[in-house]
C-alpha positions, -999 to +999 in steps of 0.1 A: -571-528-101-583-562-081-612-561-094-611-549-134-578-569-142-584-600-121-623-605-144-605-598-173-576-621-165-603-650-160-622-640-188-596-647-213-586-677-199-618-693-190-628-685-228-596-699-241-602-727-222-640-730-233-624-731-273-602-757-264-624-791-272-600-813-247-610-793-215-639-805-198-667-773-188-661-776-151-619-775-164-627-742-176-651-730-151-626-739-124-596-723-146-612-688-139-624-696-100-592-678-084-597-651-108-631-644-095-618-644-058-596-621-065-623-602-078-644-609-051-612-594-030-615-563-047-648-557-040-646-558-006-618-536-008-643-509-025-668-517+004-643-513+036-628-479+016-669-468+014-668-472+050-638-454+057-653-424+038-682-426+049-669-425+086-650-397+086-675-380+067-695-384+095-670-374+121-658-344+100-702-331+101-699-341+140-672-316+144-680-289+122-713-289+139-693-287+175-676-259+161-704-242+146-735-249+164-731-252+202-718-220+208-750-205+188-770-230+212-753-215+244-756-182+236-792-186+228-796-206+262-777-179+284-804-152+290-824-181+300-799-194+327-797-164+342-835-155+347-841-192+360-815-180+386-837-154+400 
């Protein structure tokens, strides 16, 4: 929502301003300016929300391969204890 309707925002006004003959260029380049921060904003929003996901994606394999995995590994590494014991 940052992102889409803060661009469109400062589309429409930085072309509105562009039509208008008594605003200077950099007027209508600097009309738009806090429209494109708040764009900005929004994609770094998108970025820390990636990192979010892709963090608890991460933990979520971690654990499901806890859960699935070590006690294959111990089992498998039992038999071997027990003769090194010997």
């Amino acid at each position: 929502m940052f992102y889409v309707g803060s661009l469109s925002v400062g589309g429409i006004l930085q072309g509105l301003a562009l039509n208008d003959p008594e605003v200077p260029f950099a007027g209508a380049l600097n009309r738009a300016l806090v429209c494109f921060r708040v764009g900005t904003l929004g994609d770094l929003l998108m970025a820390a929300g990636n990192v979010c996901l892709a963090s608890n994606l991460g933990w979520l394999l971690v654990r499901c391969c806890r859960a699935c995995c070590v006690p294959a590994i111990m089992a498998a590494v039992k038999p071997q204890m027990a003769e090194a014991a010997r």
